[in-house]
N, C-alpha and C positions, 0 to 999 in steps of 0.2 A: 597357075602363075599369077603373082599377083603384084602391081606396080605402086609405086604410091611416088605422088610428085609435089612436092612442096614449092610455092611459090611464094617468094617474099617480095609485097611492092605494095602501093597506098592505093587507097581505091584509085583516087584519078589518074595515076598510069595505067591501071588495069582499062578503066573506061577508054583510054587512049589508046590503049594497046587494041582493047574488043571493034574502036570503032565507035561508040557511042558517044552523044553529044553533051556536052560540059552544061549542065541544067542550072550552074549556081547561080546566076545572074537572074534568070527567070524566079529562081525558087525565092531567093532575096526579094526583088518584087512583089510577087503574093505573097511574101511576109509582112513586108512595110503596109500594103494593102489593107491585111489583115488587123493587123494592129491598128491600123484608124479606124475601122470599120467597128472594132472592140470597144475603142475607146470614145467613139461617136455616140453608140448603146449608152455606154456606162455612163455617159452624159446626161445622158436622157432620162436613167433612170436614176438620177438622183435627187435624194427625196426635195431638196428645194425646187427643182424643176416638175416631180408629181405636184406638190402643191398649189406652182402658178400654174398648172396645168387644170386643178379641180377648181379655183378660184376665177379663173381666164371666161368658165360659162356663163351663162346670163347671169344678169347681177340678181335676181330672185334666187336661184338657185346658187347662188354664192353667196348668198346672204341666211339661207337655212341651213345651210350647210357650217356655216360659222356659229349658228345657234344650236345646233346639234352636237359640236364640237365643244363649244364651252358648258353646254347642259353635264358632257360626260365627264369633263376634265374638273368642273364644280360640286358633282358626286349629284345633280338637283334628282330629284323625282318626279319634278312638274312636266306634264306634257308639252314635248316639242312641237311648235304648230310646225304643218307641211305645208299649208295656204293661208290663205289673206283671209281674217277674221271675218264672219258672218255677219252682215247686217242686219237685223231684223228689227221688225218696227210692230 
């Protein structure tokens, strides 16, 4: 014998009906949650924010870095100094 019972109803009668607690309120919160926490990142990693980022270290190293930068974007071939030139006497 075989039965078959078709029920027609939206989940949240069904959850109301089972007894189970109405989670939309929480789930909406760690959505908005979510979403900031996405768009916090994406902030972060945008390229104007990488670059005050690599510029922000010591001013030596912000300053090779910007010669290294314009060497590649000038096409040069001349060696990029890493240090402060050698004095010899």
């Amino acid at each position: 014998m075989k039965a078959t019972i078709e029920i027609d109803c939206t989940p949240e009668e069904l959850r109301a009906f089972m007894g189970l607690p109405d989670v939309r309120p929480l789930q909406a919160s760690l959505m908005k949650d979510l979403e900031t926490r996405i768009k916090d990142t994406a902030d972060r990693m945008a390229p104007e924010n990488i670059i005050k980022s690599w510029f922000s270290l010591l001013p030596v190293q912000s300053e090779q870095l910007r010669n290294m930068i314009n060497a590649m974007i000038s096409g040069s071939t001349s060696k990029v100094s890493t240090s402060e030139p050698s004095k010899e006497k």
